[in-house]
C-alpha positions as MATLAB code, in Angstrom:
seq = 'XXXXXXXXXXXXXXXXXXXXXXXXXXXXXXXXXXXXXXXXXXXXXXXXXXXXXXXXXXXXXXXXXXXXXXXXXXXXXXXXXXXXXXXXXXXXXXXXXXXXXXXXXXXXXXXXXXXXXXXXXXXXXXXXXXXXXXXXXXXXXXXXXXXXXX';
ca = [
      27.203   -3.327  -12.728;
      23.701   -5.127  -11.873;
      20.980   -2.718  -10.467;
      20.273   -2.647   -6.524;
      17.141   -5.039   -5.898;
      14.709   -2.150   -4.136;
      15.147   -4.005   -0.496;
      19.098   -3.196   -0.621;
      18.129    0.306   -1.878;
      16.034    0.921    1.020;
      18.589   -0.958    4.162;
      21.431    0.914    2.222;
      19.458    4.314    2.979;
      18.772    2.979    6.340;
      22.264    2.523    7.314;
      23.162    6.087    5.621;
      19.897    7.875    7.905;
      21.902    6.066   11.361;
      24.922    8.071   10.558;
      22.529   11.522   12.043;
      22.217    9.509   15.476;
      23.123   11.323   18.810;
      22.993    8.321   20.828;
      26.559    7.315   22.169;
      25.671    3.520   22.580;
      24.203    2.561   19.404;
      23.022    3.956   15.915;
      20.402    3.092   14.120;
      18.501    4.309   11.211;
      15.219    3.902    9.611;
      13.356    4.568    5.918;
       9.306    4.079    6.441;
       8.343    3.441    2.681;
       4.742    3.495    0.904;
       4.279    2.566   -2.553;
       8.048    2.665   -3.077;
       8.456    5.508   -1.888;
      10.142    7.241    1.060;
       7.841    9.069    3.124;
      10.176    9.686    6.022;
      13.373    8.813    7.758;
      14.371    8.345   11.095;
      17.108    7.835   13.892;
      17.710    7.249   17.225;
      18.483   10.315   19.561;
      17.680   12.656   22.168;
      13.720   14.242   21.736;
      14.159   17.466   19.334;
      15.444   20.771   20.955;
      17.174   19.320   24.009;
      20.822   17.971   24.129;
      22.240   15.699   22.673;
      23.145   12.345   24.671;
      26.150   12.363   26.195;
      28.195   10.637   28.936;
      26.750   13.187   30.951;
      23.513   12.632   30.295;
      23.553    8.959   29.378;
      22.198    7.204   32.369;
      22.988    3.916   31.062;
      26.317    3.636   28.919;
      27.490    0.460   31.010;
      24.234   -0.846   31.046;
      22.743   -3.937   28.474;
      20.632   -2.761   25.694;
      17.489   -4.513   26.779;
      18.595   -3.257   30.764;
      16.509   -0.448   32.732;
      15.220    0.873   29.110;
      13.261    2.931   30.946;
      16.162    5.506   31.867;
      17.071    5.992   28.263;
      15.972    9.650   27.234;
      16.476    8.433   23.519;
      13.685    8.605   20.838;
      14.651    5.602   18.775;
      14.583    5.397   14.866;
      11.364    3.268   14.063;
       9.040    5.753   16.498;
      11.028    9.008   14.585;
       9.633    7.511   11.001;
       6.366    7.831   12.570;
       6.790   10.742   14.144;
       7.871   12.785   11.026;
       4.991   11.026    8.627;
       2.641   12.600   11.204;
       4.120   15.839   11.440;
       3.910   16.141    7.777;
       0.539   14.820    6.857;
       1.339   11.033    6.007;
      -0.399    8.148    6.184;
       1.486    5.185    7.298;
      -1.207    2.396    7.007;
       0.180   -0.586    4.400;
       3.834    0.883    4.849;
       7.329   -0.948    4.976;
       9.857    0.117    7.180;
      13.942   -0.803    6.677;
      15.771   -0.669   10.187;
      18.955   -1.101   10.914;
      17.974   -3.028   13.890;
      14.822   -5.287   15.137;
      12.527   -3.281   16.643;
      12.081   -3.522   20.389;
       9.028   -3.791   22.251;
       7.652   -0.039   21.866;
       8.706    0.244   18.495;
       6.920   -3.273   17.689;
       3.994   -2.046   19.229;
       4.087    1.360   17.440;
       4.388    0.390   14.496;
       1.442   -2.453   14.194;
      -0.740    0.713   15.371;
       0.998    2.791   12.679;
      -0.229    0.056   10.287;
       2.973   -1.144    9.060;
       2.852   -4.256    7.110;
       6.018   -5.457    6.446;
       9.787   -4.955    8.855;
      12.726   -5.504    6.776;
      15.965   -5.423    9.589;
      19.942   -5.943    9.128;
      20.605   -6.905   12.701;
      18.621   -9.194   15.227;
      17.296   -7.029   18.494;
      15.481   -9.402   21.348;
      14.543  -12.094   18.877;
      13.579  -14.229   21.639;
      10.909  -11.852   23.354;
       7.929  -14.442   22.338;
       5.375  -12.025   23.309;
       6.854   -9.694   20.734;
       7.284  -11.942   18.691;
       3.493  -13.209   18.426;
       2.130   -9.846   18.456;
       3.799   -9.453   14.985;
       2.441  -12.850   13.822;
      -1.200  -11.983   15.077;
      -0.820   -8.528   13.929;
      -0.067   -9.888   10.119;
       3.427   -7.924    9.623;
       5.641   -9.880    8.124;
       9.350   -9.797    9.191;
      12.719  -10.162    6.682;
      16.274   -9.592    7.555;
      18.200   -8.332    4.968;
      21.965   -8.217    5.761;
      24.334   -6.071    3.573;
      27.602   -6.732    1.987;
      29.077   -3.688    1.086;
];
C-alpha cells in the first residue's frame, strides 16, 4: 500500500474532526496546520456551553445555506481552528487550513487576518461570490480543492 500524500492526510482528518458537529444542517470539519503540523481542529456547532442545535433551536433548517446567515447561532469550523490556536497560545500566521467545505464570507475574511496562506477544501461553498473571491487573490492565499476517494 502507497503512503498518503500529506494533503489527503490532512482532508482525511478534516472529514474525521466534522463527525463532532452539532449542527443539524451540515457538518463540516477543519485541521489548521503549521509546519506540518496540526495545531488545532475545528467544527461547526453551537458557541461552547450552550445547547446544542436542534430543530428547536435551528431558526433556519428549511432555509438555503447562503439564506438569512445571520440567524444561524452556529460557530462554523474554519473560525473554531482559530479560536482554539488562540486559546492555546498559537500562532496562525503562514498556516494551511483543510476544510471540508469553502469557506464563506466570515470565515474568508477570518482567516486572511489569521494569516493563513494556503485553503485546501473538498467541497465548493459560494464559489461565485467575486468579492470573496478577489479578497483571497489580493490577500495572496492560495486556494486547492482536494476531493477524496475513499
Amino acid at each position: 500500500m502507497a503512503r498518503m500524500d500529506i494533503d489527503t492526510y490532512f482532508m482525511s482528518i478534516a472529514e474525521l474532526v466534522k463527525k463532532r458537529s452539532t449542527c443539524i444542517k451540515q457538518h463540516v470539519g477543519a485541521v489548521l496546520v503549521k509546519e506540518g503540523h496540526i495545531i488545532s481542529t475545528g467544527y461547526n456547532g453551537s458557541p461552547r456551553g450552550l445547547p446544542h442545535c436542534s430543530e428547536e433551536t435551528c431558526l433556519r433548517q428549511t432555509l438555503s445555506s447562503l439564506e438569512k446567515s445571520h440567524l444561524c447561532r452556529g460557530v462554523h469550523a474554519e473560525q473554531n481552528t482559530i479560536i482554539q490556536a488562540a486559546i492555546h497560545g498559537v500562532s496562525t500566521e503562514n498556516s494551511t487550513i483543510y476544510s471540508t467545505h469553502f469557506p464563506c464570507m466570515s470565515c474568508t475574511k477570518i482567516l486572511i487576518n489569521a494569516g493563513v496562506k494556503e485553503i485546501v477544501y473538498g467541497r465548493d461553498y459560494d464559489l461565485d461570490n467575486e468579492i470573496k473571491m478577489s479578497m483571497i487573490r489580493d490577500a495572496g492565499v492560495r486556494t486547492k480543492k482536494l476531493l477524496l476517494t475513499d
